[in-house]
N, CA, C and O of each residue as an XYZ file, in Angstrom:
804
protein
N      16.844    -10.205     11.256
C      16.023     -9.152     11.862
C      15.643     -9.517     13.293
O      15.346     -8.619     14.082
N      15.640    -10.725     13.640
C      15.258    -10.993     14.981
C      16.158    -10.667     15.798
O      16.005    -10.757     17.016
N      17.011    -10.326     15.345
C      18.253    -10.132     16.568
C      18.216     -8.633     16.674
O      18.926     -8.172     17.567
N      17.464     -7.690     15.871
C      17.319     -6.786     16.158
C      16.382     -6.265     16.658
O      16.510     -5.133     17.124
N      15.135     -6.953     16.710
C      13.525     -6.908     17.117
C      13.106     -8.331     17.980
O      13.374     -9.522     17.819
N      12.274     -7.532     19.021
C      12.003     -8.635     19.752
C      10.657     -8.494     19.067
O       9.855     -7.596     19.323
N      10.449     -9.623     18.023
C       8.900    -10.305     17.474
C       8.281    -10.839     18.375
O       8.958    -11.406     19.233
N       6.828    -10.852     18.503
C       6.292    -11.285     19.378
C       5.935    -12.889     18.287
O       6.210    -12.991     17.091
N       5.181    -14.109     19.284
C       5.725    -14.922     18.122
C       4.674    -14.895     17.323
O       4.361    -16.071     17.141
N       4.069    -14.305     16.837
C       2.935    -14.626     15.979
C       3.230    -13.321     15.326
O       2.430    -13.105     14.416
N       4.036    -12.463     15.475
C       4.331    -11.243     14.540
C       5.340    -11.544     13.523
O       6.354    -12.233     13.633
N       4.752    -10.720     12.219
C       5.615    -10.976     11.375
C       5.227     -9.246     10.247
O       4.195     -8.601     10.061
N       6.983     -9.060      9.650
C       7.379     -7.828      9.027
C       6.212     -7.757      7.359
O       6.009     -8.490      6.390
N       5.720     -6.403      7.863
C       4.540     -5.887      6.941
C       5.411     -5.084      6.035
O       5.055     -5.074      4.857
N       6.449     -4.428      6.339
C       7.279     -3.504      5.074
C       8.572     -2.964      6.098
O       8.807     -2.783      7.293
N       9.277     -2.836      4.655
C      10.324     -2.056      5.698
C      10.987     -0.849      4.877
O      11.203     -0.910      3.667
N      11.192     -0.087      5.437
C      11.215      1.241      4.445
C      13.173      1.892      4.870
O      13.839      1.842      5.904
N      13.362      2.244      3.963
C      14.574      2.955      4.121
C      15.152      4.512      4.368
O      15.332      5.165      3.340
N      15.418      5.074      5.483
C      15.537      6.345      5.532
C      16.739      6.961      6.297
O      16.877      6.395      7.382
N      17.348      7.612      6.152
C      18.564      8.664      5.871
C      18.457      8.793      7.480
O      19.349      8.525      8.285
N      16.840      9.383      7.827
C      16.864     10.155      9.408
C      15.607     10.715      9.100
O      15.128     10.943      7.990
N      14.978     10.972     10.586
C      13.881     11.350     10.740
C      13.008     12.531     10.240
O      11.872     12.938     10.485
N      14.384     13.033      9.151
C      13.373     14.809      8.337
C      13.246     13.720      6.677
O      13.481     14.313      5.624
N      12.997     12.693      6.638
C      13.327     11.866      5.474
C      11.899     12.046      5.155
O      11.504     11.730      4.032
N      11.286     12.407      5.821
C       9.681     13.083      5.315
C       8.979     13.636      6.498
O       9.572     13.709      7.575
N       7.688     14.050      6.358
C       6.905     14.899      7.316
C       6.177     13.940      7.737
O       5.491     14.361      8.669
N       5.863     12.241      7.399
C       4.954     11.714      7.813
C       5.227     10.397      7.610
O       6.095     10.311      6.741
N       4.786      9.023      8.129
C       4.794      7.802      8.065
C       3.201      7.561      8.252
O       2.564      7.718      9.294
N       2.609      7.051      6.722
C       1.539      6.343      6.612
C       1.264      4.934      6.920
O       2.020      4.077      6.463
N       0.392      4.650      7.551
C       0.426      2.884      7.713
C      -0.896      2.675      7.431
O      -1.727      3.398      7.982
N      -1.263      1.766      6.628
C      -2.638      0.945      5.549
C      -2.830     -0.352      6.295
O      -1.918     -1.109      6.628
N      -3.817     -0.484      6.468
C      -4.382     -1.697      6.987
C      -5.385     -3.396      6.465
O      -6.600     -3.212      6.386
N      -5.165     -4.062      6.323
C      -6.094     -5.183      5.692
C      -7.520     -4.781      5.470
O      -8.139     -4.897      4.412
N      -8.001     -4.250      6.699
C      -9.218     -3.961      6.962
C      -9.923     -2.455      6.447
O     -10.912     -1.863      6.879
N      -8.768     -2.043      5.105
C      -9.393     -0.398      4.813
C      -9.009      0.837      5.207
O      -9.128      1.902      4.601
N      -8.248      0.475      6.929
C      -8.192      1.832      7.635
C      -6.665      2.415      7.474
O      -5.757      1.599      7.318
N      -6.389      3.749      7.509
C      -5.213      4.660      7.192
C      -4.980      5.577      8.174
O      -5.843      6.302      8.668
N      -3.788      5.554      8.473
C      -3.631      6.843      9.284
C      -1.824      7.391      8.701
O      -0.934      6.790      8.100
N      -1.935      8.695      9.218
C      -0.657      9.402      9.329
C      -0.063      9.677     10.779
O      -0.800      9.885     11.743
N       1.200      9.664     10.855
C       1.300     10.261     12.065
C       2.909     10.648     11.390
O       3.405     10.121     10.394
N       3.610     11.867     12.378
C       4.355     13.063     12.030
C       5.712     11.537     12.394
O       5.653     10.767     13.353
N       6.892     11.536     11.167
C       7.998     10.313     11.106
C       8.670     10.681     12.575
O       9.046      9.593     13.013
N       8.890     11.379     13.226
C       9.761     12.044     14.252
C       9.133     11.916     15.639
O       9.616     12.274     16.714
N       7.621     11.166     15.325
C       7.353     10.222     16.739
C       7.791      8.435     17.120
O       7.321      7.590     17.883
N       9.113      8.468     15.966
C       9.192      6.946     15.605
C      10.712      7.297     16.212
O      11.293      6.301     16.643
N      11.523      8.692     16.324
C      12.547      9.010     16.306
C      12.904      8.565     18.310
O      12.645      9.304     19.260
N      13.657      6.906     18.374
C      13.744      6.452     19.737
C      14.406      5.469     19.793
O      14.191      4.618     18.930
N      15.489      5.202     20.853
C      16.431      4.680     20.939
C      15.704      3.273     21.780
O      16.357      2.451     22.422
N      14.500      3.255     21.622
C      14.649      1.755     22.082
C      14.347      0.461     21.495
O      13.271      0.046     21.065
N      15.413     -0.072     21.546
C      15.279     -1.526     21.163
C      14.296     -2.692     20.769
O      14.505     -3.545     19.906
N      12.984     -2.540     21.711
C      12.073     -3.432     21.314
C      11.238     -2.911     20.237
O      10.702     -3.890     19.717
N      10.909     -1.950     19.715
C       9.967     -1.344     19.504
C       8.998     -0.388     20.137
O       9.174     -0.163     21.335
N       7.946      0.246     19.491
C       7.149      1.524     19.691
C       5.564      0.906     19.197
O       5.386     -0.113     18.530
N       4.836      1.541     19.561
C       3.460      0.782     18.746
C       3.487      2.332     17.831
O       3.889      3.474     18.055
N       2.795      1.595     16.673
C       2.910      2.510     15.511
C       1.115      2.270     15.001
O       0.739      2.629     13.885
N       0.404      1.785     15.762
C      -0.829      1.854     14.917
C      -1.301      1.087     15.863
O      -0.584      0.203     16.330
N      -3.043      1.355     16.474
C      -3.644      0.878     17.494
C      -4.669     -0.441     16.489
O      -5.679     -0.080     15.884
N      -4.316     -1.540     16.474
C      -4.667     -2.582     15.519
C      -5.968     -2.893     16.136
O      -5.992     -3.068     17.354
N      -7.271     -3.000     15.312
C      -8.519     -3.757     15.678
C      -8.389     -4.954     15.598
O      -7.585     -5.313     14.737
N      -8.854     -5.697     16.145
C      -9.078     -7.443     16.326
C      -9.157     -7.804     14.605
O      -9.667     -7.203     13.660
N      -8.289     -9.251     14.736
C      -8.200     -9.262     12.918
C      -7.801     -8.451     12.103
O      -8.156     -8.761     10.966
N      -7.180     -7.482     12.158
C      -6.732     -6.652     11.502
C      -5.164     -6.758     11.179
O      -4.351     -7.340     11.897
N      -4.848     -6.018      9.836
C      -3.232     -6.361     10.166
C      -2.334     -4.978      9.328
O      -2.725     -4.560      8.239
N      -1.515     -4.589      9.805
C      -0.915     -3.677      8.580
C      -0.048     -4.522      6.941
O       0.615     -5.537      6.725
N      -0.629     -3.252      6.060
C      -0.393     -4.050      5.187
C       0.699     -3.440      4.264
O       1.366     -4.052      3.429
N       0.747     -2.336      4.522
C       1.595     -1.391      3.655
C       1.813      0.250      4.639
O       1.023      1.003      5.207
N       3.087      0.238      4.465
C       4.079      1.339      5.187
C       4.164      2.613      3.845
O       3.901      2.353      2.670
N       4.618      4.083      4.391
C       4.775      5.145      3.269
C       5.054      6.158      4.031
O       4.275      6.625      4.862
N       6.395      6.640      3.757
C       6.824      8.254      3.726
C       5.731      8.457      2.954
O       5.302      7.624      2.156
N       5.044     10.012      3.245
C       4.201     10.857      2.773
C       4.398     12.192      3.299
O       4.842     12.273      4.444
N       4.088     13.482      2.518
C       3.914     14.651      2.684
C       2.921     15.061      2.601
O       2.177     14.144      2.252
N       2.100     16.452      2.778
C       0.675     16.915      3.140
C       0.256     16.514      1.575
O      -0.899     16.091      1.532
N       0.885     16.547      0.359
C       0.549     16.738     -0.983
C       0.425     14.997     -1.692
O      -0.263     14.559     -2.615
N       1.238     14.460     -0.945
C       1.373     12.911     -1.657
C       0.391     12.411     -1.723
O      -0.349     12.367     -0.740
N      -0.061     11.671     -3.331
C      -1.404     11.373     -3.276
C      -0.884      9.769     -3.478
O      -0.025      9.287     -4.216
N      -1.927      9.086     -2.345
C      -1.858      7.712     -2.267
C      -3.035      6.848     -3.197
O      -4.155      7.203     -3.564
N      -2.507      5.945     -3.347
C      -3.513      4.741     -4.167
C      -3.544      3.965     -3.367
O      -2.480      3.532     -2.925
N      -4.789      3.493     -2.876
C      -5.324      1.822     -2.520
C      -5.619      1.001     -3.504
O      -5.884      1.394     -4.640
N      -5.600     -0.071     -3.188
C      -6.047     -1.458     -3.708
C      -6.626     -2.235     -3.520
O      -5.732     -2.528     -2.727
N      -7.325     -3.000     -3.419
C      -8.187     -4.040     -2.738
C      -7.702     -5.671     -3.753
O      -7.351     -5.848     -4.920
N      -7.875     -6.388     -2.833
C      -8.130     -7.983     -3.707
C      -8.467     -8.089     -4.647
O      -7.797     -8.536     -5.577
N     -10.122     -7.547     -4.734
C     -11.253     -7.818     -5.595
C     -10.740     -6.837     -6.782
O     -11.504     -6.794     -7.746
N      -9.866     -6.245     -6.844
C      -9.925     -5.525     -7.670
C     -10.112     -3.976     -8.017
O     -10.094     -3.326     -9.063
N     -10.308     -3.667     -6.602
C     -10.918     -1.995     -6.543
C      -9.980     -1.212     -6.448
O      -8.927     -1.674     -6.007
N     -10.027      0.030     -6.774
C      -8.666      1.535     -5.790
C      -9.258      2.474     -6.002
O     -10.073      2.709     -6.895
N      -8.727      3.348     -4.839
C      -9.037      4.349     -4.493
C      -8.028      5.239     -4.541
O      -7.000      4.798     -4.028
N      -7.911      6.812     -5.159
C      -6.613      7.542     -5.196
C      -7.514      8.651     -4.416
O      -8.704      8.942     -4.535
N      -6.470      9.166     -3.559
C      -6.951     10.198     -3.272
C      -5.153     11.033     -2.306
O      -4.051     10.545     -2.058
N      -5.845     12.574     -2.036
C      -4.686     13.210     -1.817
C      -4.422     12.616     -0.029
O      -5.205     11.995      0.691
N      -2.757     13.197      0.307
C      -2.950     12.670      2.410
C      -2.882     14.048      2.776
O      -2.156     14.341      3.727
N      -3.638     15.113      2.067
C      -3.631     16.926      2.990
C      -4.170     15.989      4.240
O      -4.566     14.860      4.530
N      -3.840     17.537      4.851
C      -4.729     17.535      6.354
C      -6.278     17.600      6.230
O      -7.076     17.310      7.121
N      -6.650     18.153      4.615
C      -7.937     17.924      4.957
C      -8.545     16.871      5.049
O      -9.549     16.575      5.696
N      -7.677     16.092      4.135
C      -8.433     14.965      3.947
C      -7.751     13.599      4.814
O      -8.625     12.814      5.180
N      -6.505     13.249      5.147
C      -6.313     12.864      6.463
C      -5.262     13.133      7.046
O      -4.086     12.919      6.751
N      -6.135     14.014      8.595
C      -4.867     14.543      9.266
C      -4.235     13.634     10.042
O      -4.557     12.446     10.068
N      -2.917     14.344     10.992
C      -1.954     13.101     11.697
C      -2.535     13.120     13.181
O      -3.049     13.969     13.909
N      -2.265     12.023     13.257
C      -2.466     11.247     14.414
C      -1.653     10.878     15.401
O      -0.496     11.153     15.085
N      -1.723     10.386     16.446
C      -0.912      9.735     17.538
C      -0.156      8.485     17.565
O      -1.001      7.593     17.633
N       1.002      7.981     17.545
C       1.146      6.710     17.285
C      -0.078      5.673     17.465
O      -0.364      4.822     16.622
N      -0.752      5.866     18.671
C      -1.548      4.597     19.589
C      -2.979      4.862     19.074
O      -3.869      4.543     19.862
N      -3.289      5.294     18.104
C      -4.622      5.400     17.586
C      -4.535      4.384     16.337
O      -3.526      3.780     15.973
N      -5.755      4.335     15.795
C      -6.121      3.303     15.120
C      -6.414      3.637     13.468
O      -6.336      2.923     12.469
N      -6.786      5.054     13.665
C      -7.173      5.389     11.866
C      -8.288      5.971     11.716
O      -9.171      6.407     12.456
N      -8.080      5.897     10.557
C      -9.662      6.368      9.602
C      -9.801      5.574      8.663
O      -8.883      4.997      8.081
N     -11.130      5.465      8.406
C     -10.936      4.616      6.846
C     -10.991      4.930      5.821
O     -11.884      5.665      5.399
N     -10.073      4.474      5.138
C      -9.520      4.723      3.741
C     -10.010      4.441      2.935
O     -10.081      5.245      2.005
N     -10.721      2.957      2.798
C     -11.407      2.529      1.433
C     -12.868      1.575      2.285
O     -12.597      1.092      3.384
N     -13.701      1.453      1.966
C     -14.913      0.426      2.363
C     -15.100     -0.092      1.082
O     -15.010      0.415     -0.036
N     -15.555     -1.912      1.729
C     -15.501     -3.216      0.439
C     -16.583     -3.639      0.623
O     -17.102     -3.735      1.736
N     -17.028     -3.914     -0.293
C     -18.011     -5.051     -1.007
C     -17.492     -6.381     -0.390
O     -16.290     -6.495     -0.152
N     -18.211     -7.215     -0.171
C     -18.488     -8.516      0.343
C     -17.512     -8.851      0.676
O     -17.187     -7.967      1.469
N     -16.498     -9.765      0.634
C     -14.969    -10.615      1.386
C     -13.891     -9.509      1.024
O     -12.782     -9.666      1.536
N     -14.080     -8.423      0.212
C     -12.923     -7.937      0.112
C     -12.407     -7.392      0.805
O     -13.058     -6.830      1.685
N     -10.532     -7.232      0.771
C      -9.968     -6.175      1.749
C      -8.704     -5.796      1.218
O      -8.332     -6.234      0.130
N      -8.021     -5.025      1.889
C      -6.900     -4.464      1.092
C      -5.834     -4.777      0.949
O      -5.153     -5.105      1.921
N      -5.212     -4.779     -0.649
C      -3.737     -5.756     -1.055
C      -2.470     -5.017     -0.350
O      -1.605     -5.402      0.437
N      -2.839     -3.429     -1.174
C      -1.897     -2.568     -0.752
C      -2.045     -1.252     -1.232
O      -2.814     -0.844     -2.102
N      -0.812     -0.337     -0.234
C      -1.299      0.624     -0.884
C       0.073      1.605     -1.015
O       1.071      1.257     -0.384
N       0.119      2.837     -1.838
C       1.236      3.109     -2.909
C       1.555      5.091     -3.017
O       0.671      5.937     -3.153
N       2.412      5.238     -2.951
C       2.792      6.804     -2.779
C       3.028      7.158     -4.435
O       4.058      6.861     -5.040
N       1.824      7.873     -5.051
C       1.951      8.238     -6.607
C       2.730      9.537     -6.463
O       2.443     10.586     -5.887
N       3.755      9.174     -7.126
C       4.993     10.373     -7.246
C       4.876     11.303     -8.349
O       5.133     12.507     -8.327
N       4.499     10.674     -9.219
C       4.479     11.340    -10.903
C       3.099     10.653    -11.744
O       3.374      9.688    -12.456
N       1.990     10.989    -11.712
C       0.948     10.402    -12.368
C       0.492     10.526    -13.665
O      -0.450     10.188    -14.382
N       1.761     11.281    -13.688
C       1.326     11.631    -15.550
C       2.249     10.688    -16.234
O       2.078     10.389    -17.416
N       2.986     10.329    -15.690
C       4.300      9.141    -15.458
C       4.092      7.630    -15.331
O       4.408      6.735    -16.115
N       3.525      7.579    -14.230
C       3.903      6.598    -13.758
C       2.420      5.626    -14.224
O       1.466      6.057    -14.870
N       2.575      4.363    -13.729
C       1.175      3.181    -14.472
C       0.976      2.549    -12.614
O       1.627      2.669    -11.576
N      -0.350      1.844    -13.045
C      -0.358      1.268    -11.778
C      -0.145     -0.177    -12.732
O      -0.460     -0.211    -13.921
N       0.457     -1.380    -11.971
C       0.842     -2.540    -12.551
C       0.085     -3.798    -11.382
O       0.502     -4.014    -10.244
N      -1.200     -4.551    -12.105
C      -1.662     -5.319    -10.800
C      -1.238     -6.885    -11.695
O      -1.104     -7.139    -12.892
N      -1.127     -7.672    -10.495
C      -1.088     -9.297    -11.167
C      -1.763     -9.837    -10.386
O      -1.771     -9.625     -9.174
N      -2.658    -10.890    -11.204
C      -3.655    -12.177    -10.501
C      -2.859    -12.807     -9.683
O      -1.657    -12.576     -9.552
N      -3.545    -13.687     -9.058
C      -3.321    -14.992     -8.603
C      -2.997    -15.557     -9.356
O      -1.774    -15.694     -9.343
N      -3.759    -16.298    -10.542
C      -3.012    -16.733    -11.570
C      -2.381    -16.734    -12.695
O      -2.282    -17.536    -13.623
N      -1.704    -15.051    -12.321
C      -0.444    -14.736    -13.287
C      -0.832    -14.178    -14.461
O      -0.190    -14.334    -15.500
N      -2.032    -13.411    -14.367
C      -2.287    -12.329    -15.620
C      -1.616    -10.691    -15.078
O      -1.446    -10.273    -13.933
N      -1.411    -10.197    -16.078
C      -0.819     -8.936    -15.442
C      -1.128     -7.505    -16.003
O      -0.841     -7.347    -17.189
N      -1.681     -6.413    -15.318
C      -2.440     -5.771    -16.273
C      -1.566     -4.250    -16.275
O      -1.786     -4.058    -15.079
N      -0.928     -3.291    -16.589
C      -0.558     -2.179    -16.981
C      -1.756     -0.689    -16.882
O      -2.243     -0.592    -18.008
N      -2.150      0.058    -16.258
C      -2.729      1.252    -16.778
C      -2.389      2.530    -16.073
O      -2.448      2.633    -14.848
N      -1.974      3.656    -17.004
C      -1.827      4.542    -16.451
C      -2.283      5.571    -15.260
O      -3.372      6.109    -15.458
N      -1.799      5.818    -14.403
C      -2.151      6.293    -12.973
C      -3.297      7.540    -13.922
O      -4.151      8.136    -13.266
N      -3.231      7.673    -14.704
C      -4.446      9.450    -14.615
C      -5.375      8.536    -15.041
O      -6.419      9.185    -15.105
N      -5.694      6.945    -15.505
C      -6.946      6.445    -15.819
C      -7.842      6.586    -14.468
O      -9.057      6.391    -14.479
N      -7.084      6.961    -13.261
C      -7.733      6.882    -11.730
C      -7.668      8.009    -11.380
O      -6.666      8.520    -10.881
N      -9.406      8.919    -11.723
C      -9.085      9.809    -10.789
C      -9.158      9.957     -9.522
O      -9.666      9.145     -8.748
N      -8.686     10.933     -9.254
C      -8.863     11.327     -7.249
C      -9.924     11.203     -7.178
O     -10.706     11.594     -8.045
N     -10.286     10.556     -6.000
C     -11.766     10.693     -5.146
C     -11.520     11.093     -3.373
O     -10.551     11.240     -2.627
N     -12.516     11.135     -3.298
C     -12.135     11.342     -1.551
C     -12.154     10.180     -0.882
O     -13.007      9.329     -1.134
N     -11.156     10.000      0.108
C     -11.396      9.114      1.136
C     -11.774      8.599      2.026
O     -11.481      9.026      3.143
N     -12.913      7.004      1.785
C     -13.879      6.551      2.591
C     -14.762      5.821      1.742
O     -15.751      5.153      2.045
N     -14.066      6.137      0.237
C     -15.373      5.488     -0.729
C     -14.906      3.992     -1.619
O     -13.723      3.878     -1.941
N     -15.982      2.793     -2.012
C     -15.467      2.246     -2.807
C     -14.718      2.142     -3.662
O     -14.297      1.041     -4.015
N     -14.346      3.303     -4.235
C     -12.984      3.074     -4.974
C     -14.012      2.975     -6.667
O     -15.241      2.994     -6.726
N     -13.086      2.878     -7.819
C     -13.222      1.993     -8.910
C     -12.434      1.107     -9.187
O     -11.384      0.741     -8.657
N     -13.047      0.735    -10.144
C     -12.320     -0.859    -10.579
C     -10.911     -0.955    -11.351
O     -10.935     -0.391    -12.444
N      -9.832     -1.485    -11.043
C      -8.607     -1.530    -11.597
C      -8.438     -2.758    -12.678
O      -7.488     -2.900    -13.447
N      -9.577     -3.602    -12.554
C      -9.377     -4.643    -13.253
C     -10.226     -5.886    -13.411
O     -10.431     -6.528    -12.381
N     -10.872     -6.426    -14.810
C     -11.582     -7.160    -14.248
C     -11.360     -8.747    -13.673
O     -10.223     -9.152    -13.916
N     -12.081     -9.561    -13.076
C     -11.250    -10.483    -12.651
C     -12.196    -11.716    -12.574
O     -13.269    -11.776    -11.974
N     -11.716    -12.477    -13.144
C     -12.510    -13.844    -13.291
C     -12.273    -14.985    -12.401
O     -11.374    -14.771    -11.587
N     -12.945    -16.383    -12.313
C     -12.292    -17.345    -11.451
C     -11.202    -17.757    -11.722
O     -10.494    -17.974    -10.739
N     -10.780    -17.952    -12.661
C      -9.411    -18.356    -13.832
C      -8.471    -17.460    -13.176
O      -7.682    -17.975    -12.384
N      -8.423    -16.202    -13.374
C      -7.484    -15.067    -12.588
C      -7.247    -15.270    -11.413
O      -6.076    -15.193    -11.041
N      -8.290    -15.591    -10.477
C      -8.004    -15.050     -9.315
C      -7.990    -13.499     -8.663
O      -7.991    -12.493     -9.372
N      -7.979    -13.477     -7.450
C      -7.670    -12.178     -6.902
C      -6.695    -11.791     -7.204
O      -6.050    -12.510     -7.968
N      -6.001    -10.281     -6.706
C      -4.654     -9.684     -7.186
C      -4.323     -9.704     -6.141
O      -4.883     -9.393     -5.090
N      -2.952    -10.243     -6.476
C      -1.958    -10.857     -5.566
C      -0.772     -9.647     -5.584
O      -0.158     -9.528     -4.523
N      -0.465     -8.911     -6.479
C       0.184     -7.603     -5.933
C      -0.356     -6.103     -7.001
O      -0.980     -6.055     -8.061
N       0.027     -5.405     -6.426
C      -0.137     -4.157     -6.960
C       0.970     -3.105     -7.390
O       1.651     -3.646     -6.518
N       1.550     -2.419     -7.745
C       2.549     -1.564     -7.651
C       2.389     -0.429     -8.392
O       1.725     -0.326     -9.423
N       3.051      0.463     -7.807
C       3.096      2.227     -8.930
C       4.837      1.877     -9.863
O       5.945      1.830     -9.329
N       4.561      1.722    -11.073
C       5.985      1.449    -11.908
C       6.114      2.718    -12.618
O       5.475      3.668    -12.165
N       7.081      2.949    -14.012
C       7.504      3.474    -14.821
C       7.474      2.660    -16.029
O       7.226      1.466    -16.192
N       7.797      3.630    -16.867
C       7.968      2.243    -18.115
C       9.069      2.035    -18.402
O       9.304      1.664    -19.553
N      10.292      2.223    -17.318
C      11.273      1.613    -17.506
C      11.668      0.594    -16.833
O      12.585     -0.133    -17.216
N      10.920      0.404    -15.590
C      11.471     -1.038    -14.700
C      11.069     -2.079    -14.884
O      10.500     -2.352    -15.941
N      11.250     -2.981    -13.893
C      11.282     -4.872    -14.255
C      10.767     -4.563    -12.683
O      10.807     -3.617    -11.896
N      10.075     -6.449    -12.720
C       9.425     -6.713    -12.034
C       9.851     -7.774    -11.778
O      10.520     -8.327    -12.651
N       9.646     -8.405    -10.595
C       9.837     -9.464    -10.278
C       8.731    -10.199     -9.235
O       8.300     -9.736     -8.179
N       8.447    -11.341     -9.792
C       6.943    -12.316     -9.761
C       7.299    -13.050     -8.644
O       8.239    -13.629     -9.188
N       7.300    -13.428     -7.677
C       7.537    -14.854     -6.505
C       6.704    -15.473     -6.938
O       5.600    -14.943     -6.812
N       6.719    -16.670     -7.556
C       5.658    -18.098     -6.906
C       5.518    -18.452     -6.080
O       6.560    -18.203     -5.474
N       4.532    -19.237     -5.103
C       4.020    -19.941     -4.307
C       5.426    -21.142     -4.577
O       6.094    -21.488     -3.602
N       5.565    -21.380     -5.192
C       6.557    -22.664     -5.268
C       7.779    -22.385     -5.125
O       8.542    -23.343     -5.242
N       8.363    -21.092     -4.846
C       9.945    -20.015     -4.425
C      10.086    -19.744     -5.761
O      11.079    -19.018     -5.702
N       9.725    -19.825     -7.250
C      10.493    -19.981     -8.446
C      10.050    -18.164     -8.308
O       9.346    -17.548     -7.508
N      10.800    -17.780     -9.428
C      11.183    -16.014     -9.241
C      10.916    -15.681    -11.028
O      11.893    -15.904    -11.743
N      10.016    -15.318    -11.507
C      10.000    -14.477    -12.993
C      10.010    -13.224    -13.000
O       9.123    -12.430    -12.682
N      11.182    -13.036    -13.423
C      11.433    -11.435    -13.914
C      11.152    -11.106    -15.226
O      11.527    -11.944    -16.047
N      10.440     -9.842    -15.778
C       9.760     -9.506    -16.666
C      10.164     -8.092    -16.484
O      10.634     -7.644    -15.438
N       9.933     -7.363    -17.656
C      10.467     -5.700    -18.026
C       8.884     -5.062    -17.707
O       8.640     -6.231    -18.005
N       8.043     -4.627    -17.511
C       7.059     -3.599    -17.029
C       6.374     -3.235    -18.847
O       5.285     -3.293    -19.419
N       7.518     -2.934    -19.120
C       6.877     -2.229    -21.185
C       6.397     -4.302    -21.766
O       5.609     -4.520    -22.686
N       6.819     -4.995    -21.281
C       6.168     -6.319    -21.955
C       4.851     -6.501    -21.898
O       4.400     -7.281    -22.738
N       3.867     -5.861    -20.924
C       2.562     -5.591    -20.381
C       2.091     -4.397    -21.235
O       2.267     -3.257    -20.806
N       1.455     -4.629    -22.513
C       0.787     -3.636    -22.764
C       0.039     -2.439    -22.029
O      -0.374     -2.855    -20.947
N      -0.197     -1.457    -22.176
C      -0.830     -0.095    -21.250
C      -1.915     -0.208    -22.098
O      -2.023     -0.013    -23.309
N      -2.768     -0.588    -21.175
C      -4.939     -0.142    -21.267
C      -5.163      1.207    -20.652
O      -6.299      1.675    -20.587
């Protein structure tokens, strides 16, 4: 990738998304460490130059954390560390698009050290589960309608509870109950697991 991007050196790749061409949706969402969300229309990204574009006006300490095609209807899930999410819809009412070089709105506000793991484009919620894993490798299953919509800006509820033993959640994802997962360790080792091995709470 470096030979295709000039990284600055302390930059490093937050997501990378795959698309056909610039009608591949109406919008590119970008989620931030620090809570904040914005949209802006995919077809201000549509540019032939080489180094890059700024795609999100970053506050001090801040970092992007998660990328998303979205449409006015796609309802997104946050996550937090500690355990929290927030679902809510990306209308215009609730957040409209923006300029590349702006900074956001906020999406979720935390309780004490927390901030955000990631966050997730719910396609099918009558379908689909949200799937979180600790730090230390517990893994929990529950169906996306256990979360209802709320509006965006609020604590969220709780996805899970979490002890010192656990740890924080180290990832999040929107699955099916037909896929597999795959775990990275801290140590490179790789566990793959089927999604239905995780009981649904």
């Amino acid at each position: 990738v470096a030979n295709l991007l000039a990284l600055q050196p302390d930059e490093q790749i937050a997501q990378v998304l795959d698309i056909r061409d610039y009608s591949a949706a109406k919008y590119l969402a970008l989620a931030t460490r620090g809570g904040l969300i914005k949209k802006t229309h995919l077809t201000e990204y549509d540019t032939n130059r080489t180094g890059g574009i700024i795609a999100i006006n970053l506050r001090e300490d801040d970092e992007v954390v998660s990328a998303m095609l979205v449409e006015d209807d796609s309802e997104i899930l946050l996550v937090s560390r500690k355990g929290m999410s927030l679902r809510f819809v990306a209308s215009e009412d609730s957040l409209r698009a923006m300029g590349r070089s702006t900074s956001g709105v906020i999406g979720m506000h935390f309780r004490d050290e927390d901030q955000l793991l990631s966050a997730s484009v719910v396609s099918d919620a009558d379908a689909a589960a949200v799937f979180v894993v600790t730090e230390g490798g517990y893994a929990k299953r529950t169906s996306v309608s256990e979360y209802r919509p709320q509006g965006r800006g609020g604590l969220g509820i709780k996805v899970a509870k979490l002890t010192e033993a656990r740890g924080d959640l180290a990832g999040a994802l929107i699955v099916g109950d037909e896929d597999e997962v795959l775990v990275v360790l801290a140590s490179g080792k790789v566990v793959r697991s089927s999604v239905a091995e995780v009981p649904a709470k």
